[in-house]
Rosetta silent file (secondary structure, phi, psi, omega in degrees, C-alpha in Angstrom):
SEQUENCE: XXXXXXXXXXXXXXXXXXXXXXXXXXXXXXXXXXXXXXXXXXXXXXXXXXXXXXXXXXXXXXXXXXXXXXXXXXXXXXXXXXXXXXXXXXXXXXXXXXXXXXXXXXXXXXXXXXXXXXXXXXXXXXXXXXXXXXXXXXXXXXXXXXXXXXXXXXXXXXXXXXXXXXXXXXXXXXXXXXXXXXXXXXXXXXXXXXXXXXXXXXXXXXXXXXXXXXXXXXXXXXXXXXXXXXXXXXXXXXXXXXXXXXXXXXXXXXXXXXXXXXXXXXXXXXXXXXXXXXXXXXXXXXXXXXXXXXXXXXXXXXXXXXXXXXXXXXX
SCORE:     score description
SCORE:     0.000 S_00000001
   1 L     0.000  173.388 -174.682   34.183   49.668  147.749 S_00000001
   2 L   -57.386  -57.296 -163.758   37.773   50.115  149.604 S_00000001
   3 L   -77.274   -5.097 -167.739   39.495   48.501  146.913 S_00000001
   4 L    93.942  -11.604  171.053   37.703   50.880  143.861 S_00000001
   5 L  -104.726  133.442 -115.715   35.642   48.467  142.482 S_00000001
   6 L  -110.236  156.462  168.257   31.996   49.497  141.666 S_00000001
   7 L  -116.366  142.633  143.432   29.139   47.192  141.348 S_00000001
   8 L  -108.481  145.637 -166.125   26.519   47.216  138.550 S_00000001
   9 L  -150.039  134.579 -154.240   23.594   45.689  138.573 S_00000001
  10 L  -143.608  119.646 -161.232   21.394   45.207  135.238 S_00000001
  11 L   -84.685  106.213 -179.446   17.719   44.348  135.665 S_00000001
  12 L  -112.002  109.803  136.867   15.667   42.279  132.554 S_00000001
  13 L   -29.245  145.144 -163.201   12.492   40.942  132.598 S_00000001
  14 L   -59.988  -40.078 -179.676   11.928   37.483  131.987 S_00000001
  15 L   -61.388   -8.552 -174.367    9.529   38.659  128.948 S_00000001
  16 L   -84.749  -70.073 -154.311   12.224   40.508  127.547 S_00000001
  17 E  -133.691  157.377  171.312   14.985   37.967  127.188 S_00000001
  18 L  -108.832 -178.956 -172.985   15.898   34.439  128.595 S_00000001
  19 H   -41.644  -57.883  171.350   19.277   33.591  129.724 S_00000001
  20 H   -44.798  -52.868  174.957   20.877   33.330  126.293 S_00000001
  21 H   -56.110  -62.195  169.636   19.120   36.402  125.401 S_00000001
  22 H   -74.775   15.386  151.807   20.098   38.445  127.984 S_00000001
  23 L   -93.462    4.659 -176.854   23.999   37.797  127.658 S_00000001
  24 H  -100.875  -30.605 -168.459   23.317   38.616  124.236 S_00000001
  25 H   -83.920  -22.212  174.215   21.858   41.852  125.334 S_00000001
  26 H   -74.087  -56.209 -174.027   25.263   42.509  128.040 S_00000001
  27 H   -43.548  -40.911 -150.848   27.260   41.834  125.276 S_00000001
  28 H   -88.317  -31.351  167.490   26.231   44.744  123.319 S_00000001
  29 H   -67.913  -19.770 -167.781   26.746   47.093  126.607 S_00000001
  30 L   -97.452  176.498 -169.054   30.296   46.059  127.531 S_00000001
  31 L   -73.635  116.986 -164.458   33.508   47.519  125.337 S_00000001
  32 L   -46.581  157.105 -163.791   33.606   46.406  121.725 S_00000001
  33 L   150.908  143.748  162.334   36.224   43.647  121.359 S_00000001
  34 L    77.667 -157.647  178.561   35.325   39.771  119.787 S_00000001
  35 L   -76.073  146.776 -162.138   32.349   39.768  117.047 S_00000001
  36 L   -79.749 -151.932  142.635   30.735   42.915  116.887 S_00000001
  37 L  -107.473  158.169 -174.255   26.208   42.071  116.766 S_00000001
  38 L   -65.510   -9.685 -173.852   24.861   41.490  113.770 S_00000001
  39 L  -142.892  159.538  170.880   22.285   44.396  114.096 S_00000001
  40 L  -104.502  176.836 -156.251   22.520   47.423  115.974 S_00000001
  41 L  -133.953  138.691  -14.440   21.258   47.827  119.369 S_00000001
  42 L   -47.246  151.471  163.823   18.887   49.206  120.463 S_00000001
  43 L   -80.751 -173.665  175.384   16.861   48.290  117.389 S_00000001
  44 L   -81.994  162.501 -170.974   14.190   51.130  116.340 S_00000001
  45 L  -112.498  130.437 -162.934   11.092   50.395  118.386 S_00000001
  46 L   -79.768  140.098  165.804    8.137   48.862  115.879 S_00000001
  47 L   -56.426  162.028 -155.798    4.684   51.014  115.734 S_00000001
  48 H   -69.778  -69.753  169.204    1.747   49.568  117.156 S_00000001
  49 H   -33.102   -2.303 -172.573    0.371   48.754  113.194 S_00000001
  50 H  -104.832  -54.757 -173.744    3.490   47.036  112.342 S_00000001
  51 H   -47.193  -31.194  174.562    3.231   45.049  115.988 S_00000001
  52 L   -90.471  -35.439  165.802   -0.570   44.361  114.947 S_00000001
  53 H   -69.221  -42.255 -160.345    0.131   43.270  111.695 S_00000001
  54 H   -91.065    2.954  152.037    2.665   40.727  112.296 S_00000001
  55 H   -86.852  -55.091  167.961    0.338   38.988  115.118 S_00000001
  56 H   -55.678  -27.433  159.844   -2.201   38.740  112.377 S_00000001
  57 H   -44.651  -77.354  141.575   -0.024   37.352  110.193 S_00000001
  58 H   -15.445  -91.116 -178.704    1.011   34.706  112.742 S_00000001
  59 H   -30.408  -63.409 -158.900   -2.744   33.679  113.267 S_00000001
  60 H   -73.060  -22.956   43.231   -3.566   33.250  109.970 S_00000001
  61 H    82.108  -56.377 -172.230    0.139   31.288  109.096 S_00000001
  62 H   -87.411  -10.978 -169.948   -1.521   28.686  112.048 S_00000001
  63 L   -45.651  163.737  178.443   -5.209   28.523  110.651 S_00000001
  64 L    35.733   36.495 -165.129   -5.175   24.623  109.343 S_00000001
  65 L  -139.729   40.122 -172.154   -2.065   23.405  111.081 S_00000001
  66 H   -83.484  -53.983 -160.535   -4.198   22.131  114.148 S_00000001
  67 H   -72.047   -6.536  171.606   -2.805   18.314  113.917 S_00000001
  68 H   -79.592  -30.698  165.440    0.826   19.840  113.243 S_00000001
  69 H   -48.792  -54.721 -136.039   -0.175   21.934  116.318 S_00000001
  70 H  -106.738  -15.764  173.309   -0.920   19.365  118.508 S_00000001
  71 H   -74.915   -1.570 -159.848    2.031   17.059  117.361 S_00000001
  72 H  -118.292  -11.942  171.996    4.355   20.096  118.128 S_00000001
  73 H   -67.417  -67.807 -162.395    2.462   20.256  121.911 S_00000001
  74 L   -50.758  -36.846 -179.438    3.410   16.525  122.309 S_00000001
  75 L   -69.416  -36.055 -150.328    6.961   17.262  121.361 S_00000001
  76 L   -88.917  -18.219  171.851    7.514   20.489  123.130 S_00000001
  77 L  -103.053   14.864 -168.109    6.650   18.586  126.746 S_00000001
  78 H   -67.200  -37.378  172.829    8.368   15.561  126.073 S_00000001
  79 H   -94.549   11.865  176.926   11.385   16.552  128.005 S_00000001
  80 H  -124.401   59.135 -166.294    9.492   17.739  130.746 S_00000001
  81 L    55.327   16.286 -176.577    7.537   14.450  131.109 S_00000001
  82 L    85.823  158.040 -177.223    4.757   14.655  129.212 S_00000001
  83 L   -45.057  -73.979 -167.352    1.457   16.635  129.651 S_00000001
  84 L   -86.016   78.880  167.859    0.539   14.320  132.970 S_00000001
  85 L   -72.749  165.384  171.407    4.750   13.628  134.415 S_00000001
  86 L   -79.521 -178.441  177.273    4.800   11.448  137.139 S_00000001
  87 L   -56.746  104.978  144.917    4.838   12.895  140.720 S_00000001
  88 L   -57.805  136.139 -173.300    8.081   13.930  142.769 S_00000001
  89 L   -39.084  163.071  171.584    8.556   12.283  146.434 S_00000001
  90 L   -97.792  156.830 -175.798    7.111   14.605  148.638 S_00000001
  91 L  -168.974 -169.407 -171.949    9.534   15.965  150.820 S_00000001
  92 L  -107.422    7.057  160.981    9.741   19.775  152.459 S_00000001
  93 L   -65.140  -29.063  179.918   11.458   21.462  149.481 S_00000001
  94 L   -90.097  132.706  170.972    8.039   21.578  148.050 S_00000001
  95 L  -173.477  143.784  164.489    5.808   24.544  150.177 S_00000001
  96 L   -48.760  114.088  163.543    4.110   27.445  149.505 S_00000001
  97 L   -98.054 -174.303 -133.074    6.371   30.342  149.540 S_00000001
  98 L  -129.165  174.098  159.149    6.158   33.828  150.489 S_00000001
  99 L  -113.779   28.608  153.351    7.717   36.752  148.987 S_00000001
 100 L   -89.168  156.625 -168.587   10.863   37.132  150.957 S_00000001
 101 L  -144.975  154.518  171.653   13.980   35.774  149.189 S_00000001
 102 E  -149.723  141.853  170.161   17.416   35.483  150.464 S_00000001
 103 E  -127.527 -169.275 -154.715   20.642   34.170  148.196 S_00000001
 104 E  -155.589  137.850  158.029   23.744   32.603  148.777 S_00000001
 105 E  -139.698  142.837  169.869   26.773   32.298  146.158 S_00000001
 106 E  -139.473  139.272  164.094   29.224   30.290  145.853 S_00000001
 107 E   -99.423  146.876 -155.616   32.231   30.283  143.375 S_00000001
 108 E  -134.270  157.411  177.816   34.188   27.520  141.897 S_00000001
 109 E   -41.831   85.419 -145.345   37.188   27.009  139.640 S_00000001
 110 H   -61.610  -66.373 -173.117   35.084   26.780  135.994 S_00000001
 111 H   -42.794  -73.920  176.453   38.208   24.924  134.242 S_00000001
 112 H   -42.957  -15.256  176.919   38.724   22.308  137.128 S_00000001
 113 H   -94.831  -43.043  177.318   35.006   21.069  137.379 S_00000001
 114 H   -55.453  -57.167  174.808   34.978   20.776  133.680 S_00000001
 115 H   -49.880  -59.114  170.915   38.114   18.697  133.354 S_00000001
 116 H   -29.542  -64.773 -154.656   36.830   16.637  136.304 S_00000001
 117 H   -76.590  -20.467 -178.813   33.700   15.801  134.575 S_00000001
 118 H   -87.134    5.932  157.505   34.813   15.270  131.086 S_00000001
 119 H   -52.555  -54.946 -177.043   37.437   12.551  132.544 S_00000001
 120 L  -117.663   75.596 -178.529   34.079   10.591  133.338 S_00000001
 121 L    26.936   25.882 -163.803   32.355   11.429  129.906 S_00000001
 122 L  -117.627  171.982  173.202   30.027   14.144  131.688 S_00000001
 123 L   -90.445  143.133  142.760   29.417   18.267  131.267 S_00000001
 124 L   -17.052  -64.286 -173.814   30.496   20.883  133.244 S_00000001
 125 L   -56.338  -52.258  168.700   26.291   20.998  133.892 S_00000001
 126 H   -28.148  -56.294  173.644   26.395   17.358  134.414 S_00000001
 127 H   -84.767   27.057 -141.396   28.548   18.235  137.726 S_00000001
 128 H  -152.293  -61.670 -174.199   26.432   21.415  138.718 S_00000001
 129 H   -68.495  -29.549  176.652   23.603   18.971  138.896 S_00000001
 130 H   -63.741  -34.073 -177.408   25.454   16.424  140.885 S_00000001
 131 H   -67.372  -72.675 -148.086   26.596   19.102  143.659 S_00000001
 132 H   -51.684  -40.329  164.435   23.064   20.768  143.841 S_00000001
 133 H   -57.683  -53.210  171.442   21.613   16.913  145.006 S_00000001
 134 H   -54.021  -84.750 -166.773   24.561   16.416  147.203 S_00000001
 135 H   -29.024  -64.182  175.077   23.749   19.615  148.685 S_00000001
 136 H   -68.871  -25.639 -164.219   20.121   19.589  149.100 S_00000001
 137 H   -70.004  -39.848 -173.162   20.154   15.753  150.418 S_00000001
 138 H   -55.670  -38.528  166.965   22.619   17.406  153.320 S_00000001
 139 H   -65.487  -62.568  160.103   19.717   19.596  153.951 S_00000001
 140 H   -22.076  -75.490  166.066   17.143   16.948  153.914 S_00000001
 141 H   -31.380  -60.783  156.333   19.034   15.067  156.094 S_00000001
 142 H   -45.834  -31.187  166.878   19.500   17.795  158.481 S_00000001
 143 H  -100.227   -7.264  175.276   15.619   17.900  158.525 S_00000001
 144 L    86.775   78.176 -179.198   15.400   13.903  159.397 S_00000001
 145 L  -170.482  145.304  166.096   13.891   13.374  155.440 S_00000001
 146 L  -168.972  118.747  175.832   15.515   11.347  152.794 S_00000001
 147 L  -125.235  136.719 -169.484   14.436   11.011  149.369 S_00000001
 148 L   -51.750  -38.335  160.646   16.459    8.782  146.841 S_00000001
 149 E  -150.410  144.947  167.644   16.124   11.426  143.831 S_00000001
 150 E  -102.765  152.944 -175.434   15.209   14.701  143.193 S_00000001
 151 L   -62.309 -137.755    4.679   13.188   16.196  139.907 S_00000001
 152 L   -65.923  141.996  163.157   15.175   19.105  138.714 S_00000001
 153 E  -110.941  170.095  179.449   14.350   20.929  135.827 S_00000001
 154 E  -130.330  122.700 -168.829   16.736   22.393  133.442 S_00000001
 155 E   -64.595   93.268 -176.805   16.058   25.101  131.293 S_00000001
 156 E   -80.139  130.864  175.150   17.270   24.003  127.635 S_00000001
 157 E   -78.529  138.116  152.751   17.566   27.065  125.090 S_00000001
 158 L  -107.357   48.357  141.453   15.687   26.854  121.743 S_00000001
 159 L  -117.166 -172.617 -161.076   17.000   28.828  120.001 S_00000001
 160 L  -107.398 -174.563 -174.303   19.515   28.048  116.845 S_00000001
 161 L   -58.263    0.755  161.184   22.975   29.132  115.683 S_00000001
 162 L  -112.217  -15.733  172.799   21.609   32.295  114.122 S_00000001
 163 L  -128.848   63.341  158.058   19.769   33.428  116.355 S_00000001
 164 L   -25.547  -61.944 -153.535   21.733   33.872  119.390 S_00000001
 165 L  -111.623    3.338  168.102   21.585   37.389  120.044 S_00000001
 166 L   -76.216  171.538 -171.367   17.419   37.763  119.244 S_00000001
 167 L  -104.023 -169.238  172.099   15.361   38.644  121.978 S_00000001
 168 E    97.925  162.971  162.375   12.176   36.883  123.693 S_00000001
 169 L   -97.429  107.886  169.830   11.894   33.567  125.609 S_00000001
 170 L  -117.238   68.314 -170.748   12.973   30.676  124.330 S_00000001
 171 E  -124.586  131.894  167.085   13.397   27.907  126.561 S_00000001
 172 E  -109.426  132.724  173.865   12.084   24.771  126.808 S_00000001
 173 E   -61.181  106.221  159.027   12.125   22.784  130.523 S_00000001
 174 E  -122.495  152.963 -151.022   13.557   19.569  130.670 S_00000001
 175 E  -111.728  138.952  165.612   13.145   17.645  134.150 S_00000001
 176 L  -120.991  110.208 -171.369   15.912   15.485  135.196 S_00000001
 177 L   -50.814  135.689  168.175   16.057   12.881  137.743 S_00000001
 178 E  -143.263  118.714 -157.616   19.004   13.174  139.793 S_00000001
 179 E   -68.122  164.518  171.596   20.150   10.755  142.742 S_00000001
 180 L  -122.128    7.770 -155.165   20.921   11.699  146.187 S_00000001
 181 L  -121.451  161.183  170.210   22.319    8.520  147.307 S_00000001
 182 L   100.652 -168.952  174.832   26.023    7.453  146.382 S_00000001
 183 L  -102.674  146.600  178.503   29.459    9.019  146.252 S_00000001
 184 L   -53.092  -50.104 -157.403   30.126   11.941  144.076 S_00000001
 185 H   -66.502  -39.489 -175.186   31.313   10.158  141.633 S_00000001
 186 H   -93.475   18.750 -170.871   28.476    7.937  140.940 S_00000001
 187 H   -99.032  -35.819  176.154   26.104   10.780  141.184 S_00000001
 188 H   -57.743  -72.893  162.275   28.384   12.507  138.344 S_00000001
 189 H     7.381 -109.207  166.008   27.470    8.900  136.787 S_00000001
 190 H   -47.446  -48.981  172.562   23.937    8.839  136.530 S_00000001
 191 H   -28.035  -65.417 -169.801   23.444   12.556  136.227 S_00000001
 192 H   -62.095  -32.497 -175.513   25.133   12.226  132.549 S_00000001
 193 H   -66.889  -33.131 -165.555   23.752    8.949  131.808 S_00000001
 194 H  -103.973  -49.422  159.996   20.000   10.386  132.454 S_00000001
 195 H    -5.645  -83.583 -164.944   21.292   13.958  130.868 S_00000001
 196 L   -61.740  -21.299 -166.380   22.079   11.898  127.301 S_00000001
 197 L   -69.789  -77.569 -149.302   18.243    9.710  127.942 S_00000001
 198 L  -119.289   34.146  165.841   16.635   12.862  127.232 S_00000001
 199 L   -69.991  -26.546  179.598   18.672   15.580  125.344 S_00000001
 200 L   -90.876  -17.013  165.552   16.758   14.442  122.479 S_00000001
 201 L   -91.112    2.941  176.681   13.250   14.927  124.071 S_00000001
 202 L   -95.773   -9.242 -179.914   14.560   18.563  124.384 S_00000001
 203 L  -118.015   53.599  169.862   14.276   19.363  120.677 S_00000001
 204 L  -109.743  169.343 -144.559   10.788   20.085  120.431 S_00000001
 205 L   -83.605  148.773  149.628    9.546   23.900  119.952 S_00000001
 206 L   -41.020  150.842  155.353    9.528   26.032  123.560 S_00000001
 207 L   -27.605  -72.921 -153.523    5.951   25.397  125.309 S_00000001
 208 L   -70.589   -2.033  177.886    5.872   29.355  125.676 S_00000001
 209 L   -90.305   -9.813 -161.653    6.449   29.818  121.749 S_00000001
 210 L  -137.532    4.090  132.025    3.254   27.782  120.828 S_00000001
 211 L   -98.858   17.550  178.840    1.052   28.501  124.213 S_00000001
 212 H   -87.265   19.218  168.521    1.570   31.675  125.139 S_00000001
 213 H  -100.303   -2.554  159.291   -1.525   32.615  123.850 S_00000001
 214 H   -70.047  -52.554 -175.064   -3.112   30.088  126.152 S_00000001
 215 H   -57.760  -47.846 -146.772   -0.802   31.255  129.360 S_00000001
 216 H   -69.472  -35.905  167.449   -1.401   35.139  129.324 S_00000001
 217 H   -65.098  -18.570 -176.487   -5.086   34.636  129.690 S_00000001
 218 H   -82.969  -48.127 -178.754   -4.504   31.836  132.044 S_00000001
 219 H   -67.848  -23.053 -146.867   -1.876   33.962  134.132 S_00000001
 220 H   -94.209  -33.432  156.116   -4.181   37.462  134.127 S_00000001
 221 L   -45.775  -32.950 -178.778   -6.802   34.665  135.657 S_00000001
 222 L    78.434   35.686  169.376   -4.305   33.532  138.357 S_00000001
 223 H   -77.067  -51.786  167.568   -4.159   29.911  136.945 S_00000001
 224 H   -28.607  -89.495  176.109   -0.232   30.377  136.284 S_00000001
 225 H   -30.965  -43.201  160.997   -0.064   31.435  140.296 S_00000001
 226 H   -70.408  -20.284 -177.968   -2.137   28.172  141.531 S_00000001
 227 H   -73.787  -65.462  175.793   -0.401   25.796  139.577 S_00000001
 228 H   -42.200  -20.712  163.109    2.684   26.926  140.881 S_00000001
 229 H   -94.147   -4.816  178.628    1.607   26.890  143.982 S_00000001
 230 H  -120.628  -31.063  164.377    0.287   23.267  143.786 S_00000001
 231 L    19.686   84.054  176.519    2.741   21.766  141.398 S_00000001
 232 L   -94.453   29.326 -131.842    4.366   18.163  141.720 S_00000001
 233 L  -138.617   25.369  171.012    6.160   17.766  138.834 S_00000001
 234 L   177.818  142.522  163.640    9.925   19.312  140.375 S_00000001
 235 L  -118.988   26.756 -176.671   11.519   19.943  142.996 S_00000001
 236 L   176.939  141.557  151.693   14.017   22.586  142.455 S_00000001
 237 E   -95.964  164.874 -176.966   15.215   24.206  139.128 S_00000001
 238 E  -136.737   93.564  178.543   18.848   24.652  137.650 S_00000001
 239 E  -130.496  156.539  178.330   19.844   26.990  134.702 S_00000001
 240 E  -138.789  111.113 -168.487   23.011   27.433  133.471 S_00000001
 241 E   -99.299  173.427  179.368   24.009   29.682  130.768 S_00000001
 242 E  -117.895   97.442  169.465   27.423   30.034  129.476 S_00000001
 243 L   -87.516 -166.256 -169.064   29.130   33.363  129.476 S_00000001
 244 L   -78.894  122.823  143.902   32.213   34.605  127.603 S_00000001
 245 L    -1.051 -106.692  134.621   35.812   32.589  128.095 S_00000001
 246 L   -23.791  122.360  178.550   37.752   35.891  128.377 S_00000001
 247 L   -52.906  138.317  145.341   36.927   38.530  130.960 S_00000001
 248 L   -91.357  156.874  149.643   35.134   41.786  129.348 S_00000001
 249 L  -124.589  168.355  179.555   34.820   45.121  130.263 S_00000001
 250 L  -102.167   74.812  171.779   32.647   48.118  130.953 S_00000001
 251 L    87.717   43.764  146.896   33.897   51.477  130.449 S_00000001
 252 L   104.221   -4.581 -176.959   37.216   50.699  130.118 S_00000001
 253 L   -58.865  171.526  157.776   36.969   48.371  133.800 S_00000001
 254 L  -121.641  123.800  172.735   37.355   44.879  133.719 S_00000001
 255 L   -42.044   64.861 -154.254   34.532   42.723  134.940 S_00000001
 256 L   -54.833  -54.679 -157.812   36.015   40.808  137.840 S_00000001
 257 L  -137.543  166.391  174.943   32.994   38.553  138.504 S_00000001
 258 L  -142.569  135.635 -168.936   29.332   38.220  137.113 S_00000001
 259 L  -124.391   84.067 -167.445   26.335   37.272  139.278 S_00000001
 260 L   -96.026  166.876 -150.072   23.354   35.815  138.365 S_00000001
 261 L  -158.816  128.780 -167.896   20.024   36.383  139.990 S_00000001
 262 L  -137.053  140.824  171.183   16.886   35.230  138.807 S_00000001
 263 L  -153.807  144.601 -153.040   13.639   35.957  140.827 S_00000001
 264 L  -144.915 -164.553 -161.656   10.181   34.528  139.741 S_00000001
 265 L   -72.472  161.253  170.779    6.970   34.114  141.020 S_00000001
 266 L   -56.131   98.262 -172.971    5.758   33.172  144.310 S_00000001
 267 L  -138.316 -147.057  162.234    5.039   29.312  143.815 S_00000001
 268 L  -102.597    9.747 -164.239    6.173   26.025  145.973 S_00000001
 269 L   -92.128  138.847  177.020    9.504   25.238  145.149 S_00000001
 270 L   -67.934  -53.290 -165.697   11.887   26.809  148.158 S_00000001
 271 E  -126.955  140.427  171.596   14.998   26.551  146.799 S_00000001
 272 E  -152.357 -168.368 -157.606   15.951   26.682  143.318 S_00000001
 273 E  -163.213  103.439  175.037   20.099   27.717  141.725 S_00000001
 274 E   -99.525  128.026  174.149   20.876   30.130  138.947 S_00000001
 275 E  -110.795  138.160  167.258   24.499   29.355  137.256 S_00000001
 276 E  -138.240  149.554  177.208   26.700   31.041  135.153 S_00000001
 277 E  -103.374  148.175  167.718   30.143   30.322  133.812 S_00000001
 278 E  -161.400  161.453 -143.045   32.619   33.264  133.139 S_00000001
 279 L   -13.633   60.282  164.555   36.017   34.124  132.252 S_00000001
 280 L   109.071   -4.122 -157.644   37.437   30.715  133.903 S_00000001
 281 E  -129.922  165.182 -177.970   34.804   30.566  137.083 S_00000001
 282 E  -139.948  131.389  173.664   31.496   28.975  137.736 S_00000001
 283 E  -121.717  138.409  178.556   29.079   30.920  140.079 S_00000001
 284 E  -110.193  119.782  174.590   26.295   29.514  141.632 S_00000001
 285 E  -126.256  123.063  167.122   23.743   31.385  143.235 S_00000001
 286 E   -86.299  124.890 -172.314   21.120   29.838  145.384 S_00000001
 287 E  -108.633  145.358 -172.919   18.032   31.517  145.793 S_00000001
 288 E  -152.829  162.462  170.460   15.376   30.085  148.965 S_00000001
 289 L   -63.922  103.125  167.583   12.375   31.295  150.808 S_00000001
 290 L   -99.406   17.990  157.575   13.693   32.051  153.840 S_00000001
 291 L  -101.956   14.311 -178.625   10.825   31.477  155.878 S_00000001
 292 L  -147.991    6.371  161.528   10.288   28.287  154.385 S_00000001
 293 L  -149.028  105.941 -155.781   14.013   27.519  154.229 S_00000001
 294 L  -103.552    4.564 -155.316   15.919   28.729  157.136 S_00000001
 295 L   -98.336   31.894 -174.546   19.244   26.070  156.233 S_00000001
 296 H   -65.510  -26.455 -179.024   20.844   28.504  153.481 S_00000001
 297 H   -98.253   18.487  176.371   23.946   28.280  155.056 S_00000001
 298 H   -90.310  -27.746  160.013   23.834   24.453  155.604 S_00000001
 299 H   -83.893  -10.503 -170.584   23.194   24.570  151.769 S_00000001
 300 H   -78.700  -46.706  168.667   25.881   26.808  150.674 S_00000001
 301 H   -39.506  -76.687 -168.291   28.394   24.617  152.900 S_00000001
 302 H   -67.500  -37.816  165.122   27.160   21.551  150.985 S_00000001
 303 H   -92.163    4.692  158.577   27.324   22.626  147.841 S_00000001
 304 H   -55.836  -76.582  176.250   30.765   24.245  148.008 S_00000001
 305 H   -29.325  -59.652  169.532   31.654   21.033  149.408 S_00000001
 306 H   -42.931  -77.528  178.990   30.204   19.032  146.502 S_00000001
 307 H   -38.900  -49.783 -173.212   31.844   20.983  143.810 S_00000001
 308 H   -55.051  -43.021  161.414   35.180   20.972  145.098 S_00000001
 309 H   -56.591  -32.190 -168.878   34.841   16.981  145.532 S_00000001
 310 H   -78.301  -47.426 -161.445   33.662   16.489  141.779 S_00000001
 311 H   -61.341  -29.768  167.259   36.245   19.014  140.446 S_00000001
 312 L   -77.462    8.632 -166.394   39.167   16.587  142.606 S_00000001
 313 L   -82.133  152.559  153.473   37.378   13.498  141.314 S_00000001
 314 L   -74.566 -144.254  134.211   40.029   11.082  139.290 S_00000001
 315 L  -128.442    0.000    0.000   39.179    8.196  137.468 S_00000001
């Protein structure tokens, strides 16, 4: 760029690391500073016999645990409505999409949305979710459709306070109702109010820790790809990880902004929002179909708009 500053851009698979994980894994790349990791990085890479043993290992560890199994199913979908959830309105966020993608970001004051929301007992996330409804209903609208709430789900991390900085996916989905009707304020409301309902249906094992040996055969089949393409059970996801306070850097720069980008399989949901907070800022990036969502910048508009009203709200 004009000004000298360089962009990098650092690629994970999903299979590698989830959201937690992979700030765990940028930490280890940017200039030493804060807690050091607990291990060093790269680890040594395990032989195939060590990689074979410890999958056998596993198996036999679940042999006779089937009714602990199946009580640890019921738990691990609890917060994303149970095995059978009920339906989300139909509306035109849900269609089969394509594989073109287009995104949109928009950044907002981090500090000022928080303070906003914890005035009226809510999270930073809490007000993330309220804009992204406000947003899409503007779109809806804008299409002559109006539905009363939307599903979202929100990616909840499992893992615990030690193991932060391991790798793998460990998230469990919990789906949240969220209104489209009201004033920001009361949207802010009910978000947190349904938020606290089921934070506690969120602390059952990830799905993908106790079915992926169910999925892979199921994906390599293309059952993973149809569900997603027939799916009622959301209509838009939201994750939001939490980066570092205090700006880092990379090779002695300092890391003006961070930008996340998530891109997943070809399924029905159009539009969906990856968030991150860092050094004082909250970036949103909307990702859409853009042949099956042509409004990005009628959403970008609205949810700029949104945030700035929640972050200004009083009490």
């Amino acid at each position: 760029r004009a000004d000298g500053a360089t962009s990098l851009v650092v690629v994970l698979h999903h299979v590698l690391a989830d959201g937690v994980g992979g700030l765990a894994v940028l930490a280890a790349l940017v200039d030493p500073g804060g807690h050091a990791p607990a291990q060093p990085f790269p680890r040594a890479r395990p032989s195939a016999r060590a990689l074979a043993l410890d999958a056998w290992r596993t198996r036999l560890r679940s042999l006779g645990r089937g009714s602990e199994w199946l009580g640890q199913v019921r738990r691990s979908f609890a917060a994303a409505g149970g095995v059978v959830p009920p339906r989300a309105a139909p509306c035109s966020l849900l269609r089969p999409t394509g594989p073109r993608r287009a995104i949109g970001v928009v950044v907002v004051d981090g500090d000022a949305l928080r303070a906003a929301a914890h005035r009226f007992g809510a999270t930073g996330n809490d007000a993330v979710l309220a804009a992204v409804a406000g947003a899409l209903q503007r779109v809806l609208r804008g299409r002559g459709e109006a539905v009363d709430a939307l599903v979202m789900a929100v990616p909840v991390s499992g893992r615990g306070s030690d193991d932060g900085a391991s790798l793998g996916n460990m998230v469990r989905p919990m789906l949240v109702r969220v209104p489209t009707t009201g004033d920001a304020r009361s949207r802010l409301l009910a978000v947190s109010g349904e938020v606290r309902r089921h934070r506690s249906d969120a602390s059952g094992p990830p799905p993908i820790a106790l079915l992926g040996g169910l999925f892979r055969p199921l994906a390599a089949l293309g059952g993973f790809r149809w569900y997603m393409r027939h799916q009622q059970r959301l209509h838009t996801l939201v994750s939001h990880v939490r980066g570092p306070e205090e700006a880092v850097h990379l090779a002695g720069r300092r890391i003006r902004a961070a930008v996340p980008v998530a891109l997943s399989e070809s399924g029905n949901i159009t539009a969906y929002f990856e968030v991150l907070s860092y050094a004082g800022t909250v970036t949103v990036t909307a990702i859409v179909d853009p042949d099956r969502f042509p409004d990005l910048d009628v959403l970008l508009t609205g949810l700029r708009d949104e945030l700035e009203a929640i972050a200004g709200l009083e009490p």
